[in-house]
Backbone atoms as SQL, in Angstrom:
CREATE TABLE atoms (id INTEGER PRIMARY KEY, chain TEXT, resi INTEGER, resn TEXT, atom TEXT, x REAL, y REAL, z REAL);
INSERT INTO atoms VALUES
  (1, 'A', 1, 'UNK', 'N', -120.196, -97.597, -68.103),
  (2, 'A', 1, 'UNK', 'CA', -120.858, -96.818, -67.111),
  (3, 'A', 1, 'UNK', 'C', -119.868, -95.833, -66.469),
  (4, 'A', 2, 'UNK', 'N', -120.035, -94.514, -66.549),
  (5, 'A', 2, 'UNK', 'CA', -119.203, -93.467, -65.322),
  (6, 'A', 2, 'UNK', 'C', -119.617, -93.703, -64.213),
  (7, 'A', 3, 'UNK', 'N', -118.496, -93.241, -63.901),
  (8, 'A', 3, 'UNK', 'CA', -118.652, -93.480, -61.719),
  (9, 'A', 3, 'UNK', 'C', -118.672, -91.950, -61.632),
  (10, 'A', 4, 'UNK', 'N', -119.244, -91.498, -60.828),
  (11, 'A', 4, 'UNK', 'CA', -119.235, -90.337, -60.191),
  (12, 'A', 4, 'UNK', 'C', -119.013, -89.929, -59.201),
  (13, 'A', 5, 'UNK', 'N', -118.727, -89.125, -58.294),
  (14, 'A', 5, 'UNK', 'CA', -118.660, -89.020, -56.886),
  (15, 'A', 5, 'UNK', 'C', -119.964, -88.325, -56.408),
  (16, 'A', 6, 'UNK', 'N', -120.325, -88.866, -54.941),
  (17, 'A', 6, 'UNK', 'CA', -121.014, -88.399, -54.820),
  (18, 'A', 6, 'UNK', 'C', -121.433, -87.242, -53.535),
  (19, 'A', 7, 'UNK', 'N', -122.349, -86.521, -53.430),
  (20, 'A', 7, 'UNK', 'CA', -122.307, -85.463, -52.454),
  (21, 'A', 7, 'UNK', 'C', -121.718, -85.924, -51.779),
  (22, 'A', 8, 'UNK', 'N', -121.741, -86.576, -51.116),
  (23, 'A', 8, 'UNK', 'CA', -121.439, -86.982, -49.200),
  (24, 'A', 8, 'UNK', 'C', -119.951, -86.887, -49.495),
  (25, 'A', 9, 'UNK', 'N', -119.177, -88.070, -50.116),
  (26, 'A', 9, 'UNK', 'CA', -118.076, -87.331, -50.399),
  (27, 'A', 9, 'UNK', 'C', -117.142, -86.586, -50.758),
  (28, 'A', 10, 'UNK', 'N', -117.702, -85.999, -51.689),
  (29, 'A', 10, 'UNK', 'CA', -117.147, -84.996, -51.583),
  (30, 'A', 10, 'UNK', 'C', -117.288, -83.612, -50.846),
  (31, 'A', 11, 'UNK', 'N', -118.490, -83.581, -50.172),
  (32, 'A', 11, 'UNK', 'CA', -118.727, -83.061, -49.059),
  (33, 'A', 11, 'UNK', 'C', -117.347, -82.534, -47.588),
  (34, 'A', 12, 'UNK', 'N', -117.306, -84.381, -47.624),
  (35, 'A', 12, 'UNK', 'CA', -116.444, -84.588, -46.557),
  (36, 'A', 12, 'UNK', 'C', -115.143, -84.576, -47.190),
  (37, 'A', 13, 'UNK', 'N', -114.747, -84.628, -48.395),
  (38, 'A', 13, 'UNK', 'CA', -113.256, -84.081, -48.777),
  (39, 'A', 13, 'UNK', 'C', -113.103, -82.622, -48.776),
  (40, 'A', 14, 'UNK', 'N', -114.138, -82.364, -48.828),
  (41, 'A', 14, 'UNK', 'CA', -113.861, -80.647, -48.862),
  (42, 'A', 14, 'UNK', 'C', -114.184, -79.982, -47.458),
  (43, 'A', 15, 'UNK', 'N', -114.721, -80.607, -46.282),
  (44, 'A', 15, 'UNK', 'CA', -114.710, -80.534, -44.887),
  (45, 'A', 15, 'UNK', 'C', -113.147, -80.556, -44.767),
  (46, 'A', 16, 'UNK', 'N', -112.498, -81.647, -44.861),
  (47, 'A', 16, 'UNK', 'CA', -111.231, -82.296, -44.926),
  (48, 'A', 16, 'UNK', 'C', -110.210, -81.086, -45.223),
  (49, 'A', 17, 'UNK', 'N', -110.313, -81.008, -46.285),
  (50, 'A', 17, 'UNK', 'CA', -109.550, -79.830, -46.660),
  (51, 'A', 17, 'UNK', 'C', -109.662, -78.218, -46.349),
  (52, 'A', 18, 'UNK', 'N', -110.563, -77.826, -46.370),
  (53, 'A', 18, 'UNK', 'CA', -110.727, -76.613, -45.400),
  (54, 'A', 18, 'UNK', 'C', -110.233, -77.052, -43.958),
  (55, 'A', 19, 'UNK', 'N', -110.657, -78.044, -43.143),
  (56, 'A', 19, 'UNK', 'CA', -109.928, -78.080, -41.735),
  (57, 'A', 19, 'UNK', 'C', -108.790, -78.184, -41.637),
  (58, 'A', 20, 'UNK', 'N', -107.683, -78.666, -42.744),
  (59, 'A', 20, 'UNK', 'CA', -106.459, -78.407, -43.347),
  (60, 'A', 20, 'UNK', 'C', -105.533, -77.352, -42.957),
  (61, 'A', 21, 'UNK', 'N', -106.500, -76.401, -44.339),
  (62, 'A', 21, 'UNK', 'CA', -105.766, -75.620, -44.235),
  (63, 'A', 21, 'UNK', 'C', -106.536, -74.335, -43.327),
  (64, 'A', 22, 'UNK', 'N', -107.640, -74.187, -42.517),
  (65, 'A', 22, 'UNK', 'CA', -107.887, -73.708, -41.510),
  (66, 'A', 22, 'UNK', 'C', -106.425, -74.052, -40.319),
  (67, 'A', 23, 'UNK', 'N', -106.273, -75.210, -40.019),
  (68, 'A', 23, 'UNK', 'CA', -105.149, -75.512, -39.470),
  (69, 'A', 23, 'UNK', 'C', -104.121, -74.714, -39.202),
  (70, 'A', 24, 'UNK', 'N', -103.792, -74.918, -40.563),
  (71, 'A', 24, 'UNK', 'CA', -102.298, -74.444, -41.571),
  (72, 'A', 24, 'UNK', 'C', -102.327, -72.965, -41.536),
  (73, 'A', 25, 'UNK', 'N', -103.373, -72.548, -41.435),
  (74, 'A', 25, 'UNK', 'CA', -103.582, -70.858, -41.126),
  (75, 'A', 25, 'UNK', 'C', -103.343, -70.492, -40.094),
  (76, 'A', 26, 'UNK', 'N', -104.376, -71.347, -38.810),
  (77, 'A', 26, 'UNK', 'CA', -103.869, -70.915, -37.541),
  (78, 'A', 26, 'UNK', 'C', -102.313, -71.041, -37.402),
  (79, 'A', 27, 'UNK', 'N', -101.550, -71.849, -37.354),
  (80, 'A', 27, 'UNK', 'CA', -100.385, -72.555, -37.197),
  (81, 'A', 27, 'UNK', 'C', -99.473, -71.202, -37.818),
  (82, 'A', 28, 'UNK', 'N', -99.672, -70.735, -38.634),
  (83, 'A', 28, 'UNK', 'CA', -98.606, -70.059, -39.816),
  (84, 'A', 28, 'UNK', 'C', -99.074, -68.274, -38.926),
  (85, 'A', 29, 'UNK', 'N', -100.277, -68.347, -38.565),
  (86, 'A', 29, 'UNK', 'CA', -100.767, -67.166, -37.951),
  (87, 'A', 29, 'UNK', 'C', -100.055, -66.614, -36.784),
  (88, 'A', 30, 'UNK', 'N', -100.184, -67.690, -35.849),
  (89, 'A', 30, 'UNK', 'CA', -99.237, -68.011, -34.509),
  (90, 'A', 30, 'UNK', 'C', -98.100, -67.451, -34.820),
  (91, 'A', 31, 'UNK', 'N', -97.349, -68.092, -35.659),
  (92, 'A', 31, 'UNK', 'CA', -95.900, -67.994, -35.621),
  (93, 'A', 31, 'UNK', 'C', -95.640, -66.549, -36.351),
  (94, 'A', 32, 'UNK', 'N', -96.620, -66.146, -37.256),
  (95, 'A', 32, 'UNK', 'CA', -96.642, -64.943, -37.786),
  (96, 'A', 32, 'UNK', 'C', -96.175, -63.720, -36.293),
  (97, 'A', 33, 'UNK', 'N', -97.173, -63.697, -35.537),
  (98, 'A', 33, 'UNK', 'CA', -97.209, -62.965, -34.886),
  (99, 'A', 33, 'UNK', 'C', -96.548, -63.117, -33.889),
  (100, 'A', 34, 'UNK', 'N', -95.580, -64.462, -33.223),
  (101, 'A', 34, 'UNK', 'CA', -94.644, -64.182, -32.401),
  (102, 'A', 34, 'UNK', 'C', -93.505, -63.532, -33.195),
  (103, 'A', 35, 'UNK', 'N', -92.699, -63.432, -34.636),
  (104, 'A', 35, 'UNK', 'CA', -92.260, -63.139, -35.286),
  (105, 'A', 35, 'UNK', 'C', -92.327, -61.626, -35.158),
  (106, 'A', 36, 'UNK', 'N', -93.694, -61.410, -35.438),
  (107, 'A', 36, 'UNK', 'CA', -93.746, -59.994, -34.599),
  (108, 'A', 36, 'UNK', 'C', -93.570, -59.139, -33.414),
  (109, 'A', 37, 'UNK', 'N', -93.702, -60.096, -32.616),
  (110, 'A', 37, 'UNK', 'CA', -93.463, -59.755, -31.529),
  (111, 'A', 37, 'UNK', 'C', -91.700, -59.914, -30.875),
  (112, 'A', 38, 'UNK', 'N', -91.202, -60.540, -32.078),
  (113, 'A', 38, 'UNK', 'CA', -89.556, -60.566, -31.659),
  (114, 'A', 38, 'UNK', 'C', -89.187, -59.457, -32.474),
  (115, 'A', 39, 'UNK', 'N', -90.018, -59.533, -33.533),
  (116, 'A', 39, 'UNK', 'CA', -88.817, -58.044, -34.210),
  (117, 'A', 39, 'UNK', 'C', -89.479, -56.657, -33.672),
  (118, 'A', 40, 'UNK', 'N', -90.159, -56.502, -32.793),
  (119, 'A', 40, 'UNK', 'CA', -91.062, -55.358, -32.229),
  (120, 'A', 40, 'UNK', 'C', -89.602, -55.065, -30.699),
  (121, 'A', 41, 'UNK', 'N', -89.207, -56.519, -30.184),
  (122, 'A', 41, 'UNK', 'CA', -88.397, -56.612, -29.279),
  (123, 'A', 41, 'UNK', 'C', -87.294, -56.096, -29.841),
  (124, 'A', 42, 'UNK', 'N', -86.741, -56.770, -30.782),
  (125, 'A', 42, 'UNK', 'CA', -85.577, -56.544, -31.248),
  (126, 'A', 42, 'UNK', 'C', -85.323, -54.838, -31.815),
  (127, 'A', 43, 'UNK', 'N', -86.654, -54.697, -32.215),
  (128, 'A', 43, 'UNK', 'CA', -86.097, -52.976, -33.002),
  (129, 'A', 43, 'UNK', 'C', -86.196, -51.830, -31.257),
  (130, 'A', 44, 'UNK', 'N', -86.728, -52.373, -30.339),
  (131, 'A', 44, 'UNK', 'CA', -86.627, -51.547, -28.941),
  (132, 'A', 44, 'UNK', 'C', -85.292, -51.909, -28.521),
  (133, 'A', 45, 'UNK', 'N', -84.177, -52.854, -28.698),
  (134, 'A', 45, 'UNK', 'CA', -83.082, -52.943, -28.692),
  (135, 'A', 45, 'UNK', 'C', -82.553, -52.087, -29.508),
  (136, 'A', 46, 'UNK', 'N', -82.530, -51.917, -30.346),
  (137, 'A', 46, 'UNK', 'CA', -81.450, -51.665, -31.356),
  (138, 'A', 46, 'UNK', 'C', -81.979, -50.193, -31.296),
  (139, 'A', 47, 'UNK', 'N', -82.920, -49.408, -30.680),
  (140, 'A', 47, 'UNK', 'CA', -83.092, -48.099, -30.478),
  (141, 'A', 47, 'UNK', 'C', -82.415, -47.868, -29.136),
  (142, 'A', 48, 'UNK', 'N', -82.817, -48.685, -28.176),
  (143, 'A', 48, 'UNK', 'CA', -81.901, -48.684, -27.038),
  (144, 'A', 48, 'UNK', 'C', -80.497, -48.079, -27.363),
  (145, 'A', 49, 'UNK', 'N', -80.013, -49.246, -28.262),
  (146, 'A', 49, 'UNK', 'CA', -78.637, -49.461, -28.183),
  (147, 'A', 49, 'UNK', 'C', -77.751, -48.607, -29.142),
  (148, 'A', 50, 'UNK', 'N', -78.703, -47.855, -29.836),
  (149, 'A', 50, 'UNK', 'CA', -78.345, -46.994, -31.199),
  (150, 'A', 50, 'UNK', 'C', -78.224, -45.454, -29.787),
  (151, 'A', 51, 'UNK', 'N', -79.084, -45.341, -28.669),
  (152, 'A', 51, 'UNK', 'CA', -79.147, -44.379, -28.390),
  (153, 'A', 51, 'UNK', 'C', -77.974, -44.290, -26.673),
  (154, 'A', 52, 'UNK', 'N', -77.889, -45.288, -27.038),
  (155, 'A', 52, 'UNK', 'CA', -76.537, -46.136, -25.910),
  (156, 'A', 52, 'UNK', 'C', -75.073, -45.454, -26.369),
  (157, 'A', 53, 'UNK', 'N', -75.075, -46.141, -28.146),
  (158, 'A', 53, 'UNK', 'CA', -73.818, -45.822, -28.641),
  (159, 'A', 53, 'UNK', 'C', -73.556, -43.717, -29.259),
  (160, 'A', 54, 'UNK', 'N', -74.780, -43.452, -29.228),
  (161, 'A', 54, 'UNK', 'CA', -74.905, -42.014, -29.075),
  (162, 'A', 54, 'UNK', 'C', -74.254, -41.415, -27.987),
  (163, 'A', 55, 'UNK', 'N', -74.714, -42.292, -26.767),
  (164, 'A', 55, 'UNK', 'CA', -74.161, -41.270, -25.597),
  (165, 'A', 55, 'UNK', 'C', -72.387, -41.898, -25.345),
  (166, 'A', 56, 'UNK', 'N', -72.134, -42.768, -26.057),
  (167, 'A', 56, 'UNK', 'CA', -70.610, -43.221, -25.900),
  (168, 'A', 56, 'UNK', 'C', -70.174, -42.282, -26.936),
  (169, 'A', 57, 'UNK', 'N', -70.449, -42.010, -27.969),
  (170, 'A', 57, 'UNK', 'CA', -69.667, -41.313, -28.774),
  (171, 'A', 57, 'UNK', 'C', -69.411, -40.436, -28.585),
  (172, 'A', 58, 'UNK', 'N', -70.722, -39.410, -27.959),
  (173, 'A', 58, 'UNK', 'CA', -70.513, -37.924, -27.135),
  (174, 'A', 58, 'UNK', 'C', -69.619, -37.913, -26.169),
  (175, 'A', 59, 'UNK', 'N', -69.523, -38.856, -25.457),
  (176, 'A', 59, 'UNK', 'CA', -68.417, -39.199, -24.770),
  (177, 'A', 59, 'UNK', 'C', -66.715, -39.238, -25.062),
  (178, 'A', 60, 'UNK', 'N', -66.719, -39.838, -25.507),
  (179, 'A', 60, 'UNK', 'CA', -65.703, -40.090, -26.646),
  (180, 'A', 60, 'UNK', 'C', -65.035, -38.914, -27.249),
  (181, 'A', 61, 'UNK', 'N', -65.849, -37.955, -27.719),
  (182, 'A', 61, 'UNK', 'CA', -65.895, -36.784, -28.156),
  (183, 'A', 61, 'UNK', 'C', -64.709, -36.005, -27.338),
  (184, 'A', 62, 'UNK', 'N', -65.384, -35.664, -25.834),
  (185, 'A', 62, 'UNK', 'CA', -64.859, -35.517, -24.634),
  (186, 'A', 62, 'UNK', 'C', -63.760, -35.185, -24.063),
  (187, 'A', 63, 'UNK', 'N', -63.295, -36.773, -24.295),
  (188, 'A', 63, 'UNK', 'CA', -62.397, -37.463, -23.250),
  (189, 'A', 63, 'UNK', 'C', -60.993, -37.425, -23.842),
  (190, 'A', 64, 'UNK', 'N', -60.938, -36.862, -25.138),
  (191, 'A', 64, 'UNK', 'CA', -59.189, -36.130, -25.645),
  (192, 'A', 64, 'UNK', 'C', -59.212, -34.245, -25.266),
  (193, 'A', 65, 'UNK', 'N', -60.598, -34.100, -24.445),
  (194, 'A', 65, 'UNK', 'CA', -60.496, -32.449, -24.556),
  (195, 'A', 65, 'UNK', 'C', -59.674, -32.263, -23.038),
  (196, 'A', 66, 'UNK', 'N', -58.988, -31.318, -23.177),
  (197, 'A', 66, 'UNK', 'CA', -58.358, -31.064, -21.546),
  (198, 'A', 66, 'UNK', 'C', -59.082, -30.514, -20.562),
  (199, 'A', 67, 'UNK', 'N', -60.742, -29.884, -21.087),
  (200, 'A', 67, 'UNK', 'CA', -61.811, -29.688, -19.892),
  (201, 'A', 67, 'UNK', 'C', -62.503, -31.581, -19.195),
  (202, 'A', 68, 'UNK', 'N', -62.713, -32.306, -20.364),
  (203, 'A', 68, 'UNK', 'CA', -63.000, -33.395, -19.433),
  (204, 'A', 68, 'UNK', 'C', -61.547, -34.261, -18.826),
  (205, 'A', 69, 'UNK', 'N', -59.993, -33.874, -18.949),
  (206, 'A', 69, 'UNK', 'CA', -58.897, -34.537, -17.691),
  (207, 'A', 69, 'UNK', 'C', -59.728, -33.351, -16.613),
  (208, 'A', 70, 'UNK', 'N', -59.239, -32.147, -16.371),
  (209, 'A', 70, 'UNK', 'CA', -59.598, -31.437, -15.594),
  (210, 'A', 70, 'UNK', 'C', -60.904, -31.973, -14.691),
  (211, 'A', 71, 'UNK', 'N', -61.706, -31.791, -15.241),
  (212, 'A', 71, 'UNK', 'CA', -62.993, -32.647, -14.514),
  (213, 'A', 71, 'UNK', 'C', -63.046, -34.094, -13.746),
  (214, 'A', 72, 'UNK', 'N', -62.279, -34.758, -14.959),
  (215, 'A', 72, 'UNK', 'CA', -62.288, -36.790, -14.595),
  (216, 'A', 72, 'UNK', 'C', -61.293, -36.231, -13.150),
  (217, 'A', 73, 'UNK', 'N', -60.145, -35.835, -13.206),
  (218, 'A', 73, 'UNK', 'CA', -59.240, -35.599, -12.381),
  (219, 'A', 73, 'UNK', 'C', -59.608, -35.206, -10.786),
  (220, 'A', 74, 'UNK', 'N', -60.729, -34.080, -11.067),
  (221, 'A', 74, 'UNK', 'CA', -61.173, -33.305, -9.682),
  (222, 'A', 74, 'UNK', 'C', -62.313, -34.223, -9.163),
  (223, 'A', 75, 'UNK', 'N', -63.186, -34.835, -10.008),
  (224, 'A', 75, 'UNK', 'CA', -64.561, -34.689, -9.539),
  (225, 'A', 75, 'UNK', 'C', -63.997, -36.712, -9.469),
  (226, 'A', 76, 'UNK', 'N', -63.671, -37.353, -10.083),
  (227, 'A', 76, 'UNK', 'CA', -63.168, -39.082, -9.607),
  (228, 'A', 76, 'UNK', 'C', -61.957, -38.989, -8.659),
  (229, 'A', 77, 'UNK', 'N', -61.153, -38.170, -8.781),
  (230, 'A', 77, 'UNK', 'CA', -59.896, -38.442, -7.760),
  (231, 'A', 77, 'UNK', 'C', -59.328, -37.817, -7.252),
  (232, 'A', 78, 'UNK', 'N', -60.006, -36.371, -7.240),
  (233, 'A', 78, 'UNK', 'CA', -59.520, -35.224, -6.265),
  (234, 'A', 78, 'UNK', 'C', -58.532, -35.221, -6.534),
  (235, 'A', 79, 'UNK', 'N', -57.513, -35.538, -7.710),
  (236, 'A', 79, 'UNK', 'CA', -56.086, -35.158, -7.909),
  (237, 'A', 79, 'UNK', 'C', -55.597, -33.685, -7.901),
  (238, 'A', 80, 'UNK', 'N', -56.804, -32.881, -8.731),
  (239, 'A', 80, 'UNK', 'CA', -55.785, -31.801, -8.808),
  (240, 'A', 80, 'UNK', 'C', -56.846, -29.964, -8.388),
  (241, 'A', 81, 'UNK', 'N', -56.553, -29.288, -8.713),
  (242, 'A', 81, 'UNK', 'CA', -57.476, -27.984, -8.633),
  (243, 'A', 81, 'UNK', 'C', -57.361, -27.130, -9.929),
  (244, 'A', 82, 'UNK', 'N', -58.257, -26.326, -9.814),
  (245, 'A', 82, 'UNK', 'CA', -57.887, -25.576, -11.244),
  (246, 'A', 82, 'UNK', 'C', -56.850, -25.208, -11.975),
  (247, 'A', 83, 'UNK', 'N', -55.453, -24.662, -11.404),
  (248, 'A', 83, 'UNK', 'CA', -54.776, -24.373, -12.073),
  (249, 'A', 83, 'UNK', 'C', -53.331, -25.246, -12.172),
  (250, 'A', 84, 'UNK', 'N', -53.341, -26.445, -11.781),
  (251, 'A', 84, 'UNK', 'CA', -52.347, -27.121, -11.346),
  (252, 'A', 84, 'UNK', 'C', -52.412, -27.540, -12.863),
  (253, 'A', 85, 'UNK', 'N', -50.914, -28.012, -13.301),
  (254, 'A', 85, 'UNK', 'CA', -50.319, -28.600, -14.190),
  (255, 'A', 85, 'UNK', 'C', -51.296, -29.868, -14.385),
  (256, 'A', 86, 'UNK', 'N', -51.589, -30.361, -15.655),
  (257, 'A', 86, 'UNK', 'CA', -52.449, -31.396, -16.117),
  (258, 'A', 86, 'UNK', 'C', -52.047, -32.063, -17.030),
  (259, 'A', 87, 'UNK', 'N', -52.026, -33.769, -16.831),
  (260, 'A', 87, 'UNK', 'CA', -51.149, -34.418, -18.005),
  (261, 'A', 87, 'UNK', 'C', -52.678, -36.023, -17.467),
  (262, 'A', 88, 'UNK', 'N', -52.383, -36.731, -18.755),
  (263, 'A', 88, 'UNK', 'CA', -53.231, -37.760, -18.519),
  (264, 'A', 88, 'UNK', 'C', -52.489, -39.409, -18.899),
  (265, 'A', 89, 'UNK', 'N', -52.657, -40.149, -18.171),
  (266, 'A', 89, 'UNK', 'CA', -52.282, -41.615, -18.456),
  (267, 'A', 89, 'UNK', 'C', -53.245, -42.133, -19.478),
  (268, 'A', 90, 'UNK', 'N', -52.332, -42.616, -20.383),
  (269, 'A', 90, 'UNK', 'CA', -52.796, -43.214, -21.475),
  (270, 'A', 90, 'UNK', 'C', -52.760, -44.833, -21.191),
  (271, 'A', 91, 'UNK', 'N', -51.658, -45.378, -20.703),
  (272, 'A', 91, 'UNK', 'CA', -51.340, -46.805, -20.054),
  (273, 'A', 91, 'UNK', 'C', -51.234, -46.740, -19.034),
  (274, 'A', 92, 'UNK', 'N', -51.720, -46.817, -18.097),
  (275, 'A', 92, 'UNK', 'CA', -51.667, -46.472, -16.125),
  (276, 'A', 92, 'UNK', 'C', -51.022, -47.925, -15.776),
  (277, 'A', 93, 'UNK', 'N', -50.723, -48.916, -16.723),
  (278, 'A', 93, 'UNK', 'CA', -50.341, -50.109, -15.992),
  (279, 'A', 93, 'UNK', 'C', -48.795, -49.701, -16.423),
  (280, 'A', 94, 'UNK', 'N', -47.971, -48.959, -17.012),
  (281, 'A', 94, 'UNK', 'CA', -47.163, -48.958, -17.127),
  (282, 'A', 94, 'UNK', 'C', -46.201, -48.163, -16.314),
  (283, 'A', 95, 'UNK', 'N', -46.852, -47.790, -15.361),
  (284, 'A', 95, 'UNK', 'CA', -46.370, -47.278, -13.821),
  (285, 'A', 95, 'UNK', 'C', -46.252, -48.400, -13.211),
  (286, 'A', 96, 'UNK', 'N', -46.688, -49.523, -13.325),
  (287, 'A', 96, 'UNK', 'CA', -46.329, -50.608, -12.125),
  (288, 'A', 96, 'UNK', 'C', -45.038, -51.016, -12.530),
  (289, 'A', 97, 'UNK', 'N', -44.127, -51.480, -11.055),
  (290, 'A', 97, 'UNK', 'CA', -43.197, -52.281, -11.982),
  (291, 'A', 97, 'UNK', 'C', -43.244, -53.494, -12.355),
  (292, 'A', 98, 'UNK', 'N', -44.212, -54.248, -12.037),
  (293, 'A', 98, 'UNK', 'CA', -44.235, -55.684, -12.338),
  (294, 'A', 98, 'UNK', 'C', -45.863, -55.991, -13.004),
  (295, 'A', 99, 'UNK', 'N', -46.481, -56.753, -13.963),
  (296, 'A', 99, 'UNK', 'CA', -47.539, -57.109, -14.144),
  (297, 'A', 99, 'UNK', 'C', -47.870, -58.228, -12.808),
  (298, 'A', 100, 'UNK', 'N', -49.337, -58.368, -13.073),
  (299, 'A', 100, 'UNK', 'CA', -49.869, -59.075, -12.738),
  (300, 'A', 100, 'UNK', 'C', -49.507, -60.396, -12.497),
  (301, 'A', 101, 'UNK', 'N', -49.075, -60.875, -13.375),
  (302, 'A', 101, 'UNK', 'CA', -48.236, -62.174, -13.720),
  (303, 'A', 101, 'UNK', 'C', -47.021, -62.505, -13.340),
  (304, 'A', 102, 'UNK', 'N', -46.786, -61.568, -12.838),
  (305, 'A', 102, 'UNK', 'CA', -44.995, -61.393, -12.928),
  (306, 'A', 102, 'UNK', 'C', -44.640, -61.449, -11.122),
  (307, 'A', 103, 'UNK', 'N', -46.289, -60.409, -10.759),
  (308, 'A', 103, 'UNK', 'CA', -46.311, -60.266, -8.961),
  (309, 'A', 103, 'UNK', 'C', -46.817, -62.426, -8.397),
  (310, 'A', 104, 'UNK', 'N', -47.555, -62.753, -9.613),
  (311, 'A', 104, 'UNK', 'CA', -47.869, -64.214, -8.957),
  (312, 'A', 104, 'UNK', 'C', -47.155, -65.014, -9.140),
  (313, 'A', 105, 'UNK', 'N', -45.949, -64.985, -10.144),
  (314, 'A', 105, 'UNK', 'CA', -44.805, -65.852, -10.364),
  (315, 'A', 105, 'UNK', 'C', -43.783, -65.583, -8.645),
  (316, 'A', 106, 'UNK', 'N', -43.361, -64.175, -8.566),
  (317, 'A', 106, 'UNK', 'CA', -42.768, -63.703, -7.470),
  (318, 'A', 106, 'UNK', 'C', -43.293, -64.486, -6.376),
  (319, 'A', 107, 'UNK', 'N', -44.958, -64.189, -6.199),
  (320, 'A', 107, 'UNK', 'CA', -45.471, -64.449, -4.997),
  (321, 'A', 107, 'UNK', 'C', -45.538, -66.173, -4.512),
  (322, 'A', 108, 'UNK', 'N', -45.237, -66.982, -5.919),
  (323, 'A', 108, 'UNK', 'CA', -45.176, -68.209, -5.897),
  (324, 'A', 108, 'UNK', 'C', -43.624, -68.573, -5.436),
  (325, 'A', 109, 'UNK', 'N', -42.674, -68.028, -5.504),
  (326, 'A', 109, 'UNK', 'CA', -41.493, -68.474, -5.764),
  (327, 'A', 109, 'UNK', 'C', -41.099, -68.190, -4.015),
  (328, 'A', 110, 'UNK', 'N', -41.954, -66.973, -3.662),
  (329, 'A', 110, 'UNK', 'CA', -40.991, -66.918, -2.532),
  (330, 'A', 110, 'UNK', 'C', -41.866, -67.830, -1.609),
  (331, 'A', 111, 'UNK', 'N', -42.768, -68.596, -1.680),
  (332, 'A', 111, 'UNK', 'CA', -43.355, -69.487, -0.763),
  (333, 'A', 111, 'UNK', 'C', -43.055, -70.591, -0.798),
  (334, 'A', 112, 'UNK', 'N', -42.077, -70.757, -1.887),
  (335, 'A', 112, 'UNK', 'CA', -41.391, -72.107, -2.149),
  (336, 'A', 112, 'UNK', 'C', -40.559, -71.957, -1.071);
């Protein structure tokens, strides 16, 4: 004698399985679209930051020309006026005479 299956169950195996992978859809859907929503974030960064490193480079550009010392000079530190002699610090710590380290060793020693 064959056995067969019959409606009902297989009915309900195939209920079973569609609610599955109905599931498995929502679930995969979800994550689909936060996925999207991070690389939607992420590419407004990286335009940000593409248009960030644009304005540093123009910068950059700049800041070996002797119109921007002239400028940094007058307009941050009132150092100088138009026609005064112009030179720029490349190491400004090398005007101190002592580092940092060197003033807290001092400053330790003489409180001994």
């Amino acid at each position: 004698m064959q056995k067969t299956m019959n409606f009902r169950t297989f009915f309900w195996a195939l209920g079973i399985l569609c609610a599955l992978f109905l599931g498995l859809f929502l679930i995969l859907s979800g994550k689909m679209n936060e996925k999207q929503q991070q690389e939607n974030a992420l590419r407004m960064t990286l335009n940000r930051l593409e248009e960030e490193n644009k304005e540093i480079e123009a910068e950059l550009k700049l800041v070996d020309t002797e119109d921007y010392v002239v400028t940094s000079a007058m307009t941050n530190y009132a150092f100088m006026n138009k026609n005064d002699l112009r030179f720029q610090f490349t190491n400004p710590e090398a005007l101190y005479a002592y580092t940092e380290s060197e003033l807290k060793i001092m400053m330790d020693e003489l409180a001994d």
